[in-house]
N, CA, C and O atoms as a DFTB+ gen file, in Angstrom:
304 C
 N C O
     1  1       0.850      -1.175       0.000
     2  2       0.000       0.000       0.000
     3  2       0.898       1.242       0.000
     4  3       1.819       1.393       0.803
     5  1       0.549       2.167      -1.008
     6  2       1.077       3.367      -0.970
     7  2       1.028       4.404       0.603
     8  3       0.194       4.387       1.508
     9  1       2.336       5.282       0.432
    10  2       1.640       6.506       1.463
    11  2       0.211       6.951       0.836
    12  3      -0.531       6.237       1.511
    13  1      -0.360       7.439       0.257
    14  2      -1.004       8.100      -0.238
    15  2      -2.331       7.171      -0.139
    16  3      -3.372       7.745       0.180
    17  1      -2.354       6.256      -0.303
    18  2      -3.511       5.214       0.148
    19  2      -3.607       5.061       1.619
    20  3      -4.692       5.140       2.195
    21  1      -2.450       4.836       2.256
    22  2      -2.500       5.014       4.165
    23  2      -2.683       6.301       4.577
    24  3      -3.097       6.562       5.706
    25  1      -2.393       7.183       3.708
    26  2      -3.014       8.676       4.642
    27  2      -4.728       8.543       4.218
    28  3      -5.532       8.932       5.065
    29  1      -5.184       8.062       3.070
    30  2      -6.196       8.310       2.619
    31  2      -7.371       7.190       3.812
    32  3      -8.449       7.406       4.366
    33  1      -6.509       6.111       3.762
    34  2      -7.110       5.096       4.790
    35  2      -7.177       5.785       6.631
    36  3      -8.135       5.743       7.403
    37  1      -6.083       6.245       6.813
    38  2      -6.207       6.884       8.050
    39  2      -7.258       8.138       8.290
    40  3      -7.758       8.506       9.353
    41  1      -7.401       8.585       7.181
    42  2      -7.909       9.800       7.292
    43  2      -9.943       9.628       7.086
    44  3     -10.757      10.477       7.449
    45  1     -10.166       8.677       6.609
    46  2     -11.322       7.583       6.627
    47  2     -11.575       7.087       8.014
    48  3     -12.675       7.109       8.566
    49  1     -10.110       6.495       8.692
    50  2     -10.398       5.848       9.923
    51  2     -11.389       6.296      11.343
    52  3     -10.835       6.917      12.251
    53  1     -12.723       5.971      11.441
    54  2     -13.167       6.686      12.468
    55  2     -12.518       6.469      13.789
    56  3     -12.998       7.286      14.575
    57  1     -11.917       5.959      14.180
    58  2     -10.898       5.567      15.828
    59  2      -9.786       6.737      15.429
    60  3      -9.363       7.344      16.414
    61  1      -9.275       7.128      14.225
    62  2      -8.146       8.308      14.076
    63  2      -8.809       9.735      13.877
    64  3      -8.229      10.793      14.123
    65  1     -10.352       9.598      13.308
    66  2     -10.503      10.853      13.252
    67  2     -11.213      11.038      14.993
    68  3     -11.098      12.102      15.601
    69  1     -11.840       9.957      15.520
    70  2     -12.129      10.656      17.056
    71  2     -11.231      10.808      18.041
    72  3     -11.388      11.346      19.137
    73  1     -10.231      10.275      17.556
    74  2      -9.054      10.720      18.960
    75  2      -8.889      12.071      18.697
    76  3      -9.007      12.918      19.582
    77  1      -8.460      12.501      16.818
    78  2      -7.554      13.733      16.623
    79  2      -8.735      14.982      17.161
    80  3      -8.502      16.043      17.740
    81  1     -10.129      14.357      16.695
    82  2     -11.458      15.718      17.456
    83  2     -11.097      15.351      18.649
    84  3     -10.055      16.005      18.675
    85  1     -11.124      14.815      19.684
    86  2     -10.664      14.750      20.981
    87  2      -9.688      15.299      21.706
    88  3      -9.751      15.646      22.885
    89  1      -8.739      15.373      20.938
    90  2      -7.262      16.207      21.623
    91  2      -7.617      17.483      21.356
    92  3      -7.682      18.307      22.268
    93  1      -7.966      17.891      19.710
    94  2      -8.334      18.968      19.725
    95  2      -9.539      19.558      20.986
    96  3      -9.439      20.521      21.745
    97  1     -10.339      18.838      20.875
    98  2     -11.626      19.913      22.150
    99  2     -10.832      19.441      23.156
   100  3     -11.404      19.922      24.135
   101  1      -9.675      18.675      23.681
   102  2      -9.458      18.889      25.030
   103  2      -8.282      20.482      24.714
   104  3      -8.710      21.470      25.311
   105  1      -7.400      20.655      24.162
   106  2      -6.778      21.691      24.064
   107  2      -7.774      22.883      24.255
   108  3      -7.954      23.585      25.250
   109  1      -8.408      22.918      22.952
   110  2      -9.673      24.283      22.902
   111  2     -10.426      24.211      24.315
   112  3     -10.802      25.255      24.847
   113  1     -10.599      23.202      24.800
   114  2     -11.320      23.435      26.093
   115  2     -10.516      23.826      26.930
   116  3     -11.131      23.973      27.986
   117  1      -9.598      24.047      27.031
   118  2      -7.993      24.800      27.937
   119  2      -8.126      26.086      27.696
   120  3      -8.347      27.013      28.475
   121  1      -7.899      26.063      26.000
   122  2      -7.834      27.720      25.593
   123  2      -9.053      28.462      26.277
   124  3      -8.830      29.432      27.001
   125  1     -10.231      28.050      26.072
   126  2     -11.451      28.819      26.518
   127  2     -11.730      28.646      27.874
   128  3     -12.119      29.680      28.416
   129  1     -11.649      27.584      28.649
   130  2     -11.527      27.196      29.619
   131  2     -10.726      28.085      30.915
   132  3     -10.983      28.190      32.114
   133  1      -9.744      28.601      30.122
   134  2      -8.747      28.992      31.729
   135  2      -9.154      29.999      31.970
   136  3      -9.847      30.721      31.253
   137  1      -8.642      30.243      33.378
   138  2      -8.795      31.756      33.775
   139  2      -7.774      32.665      32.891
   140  3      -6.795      32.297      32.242
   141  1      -8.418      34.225      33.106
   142  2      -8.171      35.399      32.171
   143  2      -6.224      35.147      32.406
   144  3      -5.376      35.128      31.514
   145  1      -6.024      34.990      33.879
   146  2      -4.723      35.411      34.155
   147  2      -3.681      34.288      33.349
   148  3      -2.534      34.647      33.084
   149  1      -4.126      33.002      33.005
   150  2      -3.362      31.812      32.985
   151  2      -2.678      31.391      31.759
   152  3      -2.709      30.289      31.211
   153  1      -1.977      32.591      31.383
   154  2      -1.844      32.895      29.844
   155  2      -0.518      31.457      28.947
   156  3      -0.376      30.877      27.870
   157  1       0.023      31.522      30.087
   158  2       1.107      30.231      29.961
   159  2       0.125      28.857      29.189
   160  3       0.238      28.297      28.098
   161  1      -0.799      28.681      30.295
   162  2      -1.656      27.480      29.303
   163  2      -2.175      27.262      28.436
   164  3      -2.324      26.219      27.800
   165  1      -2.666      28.666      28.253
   166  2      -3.468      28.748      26.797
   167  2      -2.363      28.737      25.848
   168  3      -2.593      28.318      24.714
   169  1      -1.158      29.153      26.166
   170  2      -0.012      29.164      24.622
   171  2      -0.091      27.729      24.717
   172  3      -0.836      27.111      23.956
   173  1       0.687      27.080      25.677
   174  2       0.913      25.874      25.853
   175  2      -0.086      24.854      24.535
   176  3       0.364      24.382      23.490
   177  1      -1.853      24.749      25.193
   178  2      -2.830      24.496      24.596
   179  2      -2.792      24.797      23.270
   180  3      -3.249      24.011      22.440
   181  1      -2.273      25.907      22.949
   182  2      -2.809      26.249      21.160
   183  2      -1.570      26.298      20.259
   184  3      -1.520      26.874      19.172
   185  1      -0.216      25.375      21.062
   186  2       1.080      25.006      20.201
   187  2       0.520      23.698      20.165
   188  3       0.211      23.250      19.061
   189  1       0.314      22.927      21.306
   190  2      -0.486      21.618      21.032
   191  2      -1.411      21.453      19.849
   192  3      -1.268      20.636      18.940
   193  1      -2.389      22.347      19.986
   194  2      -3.566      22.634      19.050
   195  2      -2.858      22.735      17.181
   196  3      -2.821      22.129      16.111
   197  1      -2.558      23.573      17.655
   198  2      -1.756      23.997      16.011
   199  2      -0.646      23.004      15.793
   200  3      -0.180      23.273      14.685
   201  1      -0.190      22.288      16.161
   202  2       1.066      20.946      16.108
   203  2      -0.140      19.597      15.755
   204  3       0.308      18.546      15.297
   205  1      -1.390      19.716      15.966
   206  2      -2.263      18.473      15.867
   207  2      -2.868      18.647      14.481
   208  3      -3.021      17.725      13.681
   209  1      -3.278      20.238      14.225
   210  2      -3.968      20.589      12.762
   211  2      -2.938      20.463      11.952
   212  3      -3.266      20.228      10.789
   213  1      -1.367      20.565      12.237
   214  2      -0.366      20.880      11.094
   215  2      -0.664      19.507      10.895
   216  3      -1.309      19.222       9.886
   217  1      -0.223      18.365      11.872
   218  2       0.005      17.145      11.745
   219  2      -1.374      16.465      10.415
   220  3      -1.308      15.981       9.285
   221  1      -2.467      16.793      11.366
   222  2      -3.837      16.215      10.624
   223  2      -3.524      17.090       8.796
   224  3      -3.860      16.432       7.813
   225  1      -2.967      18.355       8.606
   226  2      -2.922      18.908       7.211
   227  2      -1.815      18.239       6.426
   228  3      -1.937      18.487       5.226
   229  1      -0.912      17.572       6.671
   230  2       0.062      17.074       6.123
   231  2      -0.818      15.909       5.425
   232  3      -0.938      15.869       4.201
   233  1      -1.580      14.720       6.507
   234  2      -1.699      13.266       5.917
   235  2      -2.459      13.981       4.828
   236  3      -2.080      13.874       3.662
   237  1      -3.867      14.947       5.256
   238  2      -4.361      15.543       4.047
   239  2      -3.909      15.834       2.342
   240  3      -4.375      15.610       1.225
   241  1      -2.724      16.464       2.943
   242  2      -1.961      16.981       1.557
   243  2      -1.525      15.590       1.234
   244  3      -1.829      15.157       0.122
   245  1      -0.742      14.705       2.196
   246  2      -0.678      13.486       1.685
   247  2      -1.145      12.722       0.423
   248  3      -0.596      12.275      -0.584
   249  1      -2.720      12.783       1.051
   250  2      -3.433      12.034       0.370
   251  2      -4.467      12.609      -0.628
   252  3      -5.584      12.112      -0.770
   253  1      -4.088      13.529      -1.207
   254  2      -4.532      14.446      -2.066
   255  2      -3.189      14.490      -3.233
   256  3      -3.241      15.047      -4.329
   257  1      -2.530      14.075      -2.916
   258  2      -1.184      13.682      -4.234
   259  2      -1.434      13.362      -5.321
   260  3      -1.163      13.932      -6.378
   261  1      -2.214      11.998      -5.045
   262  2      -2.313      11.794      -6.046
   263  2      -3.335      12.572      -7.243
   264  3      -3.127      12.781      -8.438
   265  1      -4.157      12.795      -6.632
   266  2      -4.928      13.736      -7.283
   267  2      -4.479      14.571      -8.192
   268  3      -4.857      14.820      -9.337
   269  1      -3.256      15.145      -7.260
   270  2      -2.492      17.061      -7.931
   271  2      -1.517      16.257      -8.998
   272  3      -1.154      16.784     -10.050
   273  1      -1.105      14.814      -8.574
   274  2       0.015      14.496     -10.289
   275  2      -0.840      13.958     -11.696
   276  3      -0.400      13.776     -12.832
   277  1      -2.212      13.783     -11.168
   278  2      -3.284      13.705     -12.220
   279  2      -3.641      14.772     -12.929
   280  3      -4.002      14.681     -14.102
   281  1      -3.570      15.917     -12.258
   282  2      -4.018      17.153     -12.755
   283  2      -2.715      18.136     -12.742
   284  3      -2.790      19.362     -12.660
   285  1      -1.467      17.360     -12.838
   286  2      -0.247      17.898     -13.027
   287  2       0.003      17.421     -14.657
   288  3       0.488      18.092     -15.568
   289  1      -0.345      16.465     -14.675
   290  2       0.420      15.538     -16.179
   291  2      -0.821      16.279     -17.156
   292  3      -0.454      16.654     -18.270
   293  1      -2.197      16.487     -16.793
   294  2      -2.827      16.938     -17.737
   295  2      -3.007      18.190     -17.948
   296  3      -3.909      18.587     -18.685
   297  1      -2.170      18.997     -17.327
   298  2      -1.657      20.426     -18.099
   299  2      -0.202      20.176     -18.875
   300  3      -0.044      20.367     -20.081
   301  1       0.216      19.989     -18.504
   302  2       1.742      19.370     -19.637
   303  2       1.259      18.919     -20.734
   304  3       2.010      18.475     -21.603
């Protein structure tokens, strides 16, 4: 199996997409969650946050490859 078929399979996977919504609302529930003063956690929370969406946008682009060398070869 290709990368591009395992990102496409992972990204299908409902056990991978409810953990990755899960980490996310536990972070966002930090960010919104803390007190006004507790500014340390909320960065903390939304490097987590943004390190989970980069992660989840990569398999995306992953698995969208093949797509873009389909519609790469048919402009050439």
């Amino acid at each position: 199996m290709s990368k591009v078929d395992r990102a496409k399979t992972l990204l299908r996977d409902e056990f991978f997409i409810e953990m990755m919504d899960a980490q996310k609302d536990l972070y966002k529930n930090i960010i919104f969650g803390s007190a006004e003063d507790d500014i340390d956690s909320r960065e903390r929370a939304l490097i987590k946050l943004r390190a989970i969406e980069e992660f989840e946008a990569s398999f995306q682009s992953l698995a969208q490859q093949g797509e873009i060398e389909k519609k790469r070869f048919k402009v050439f």
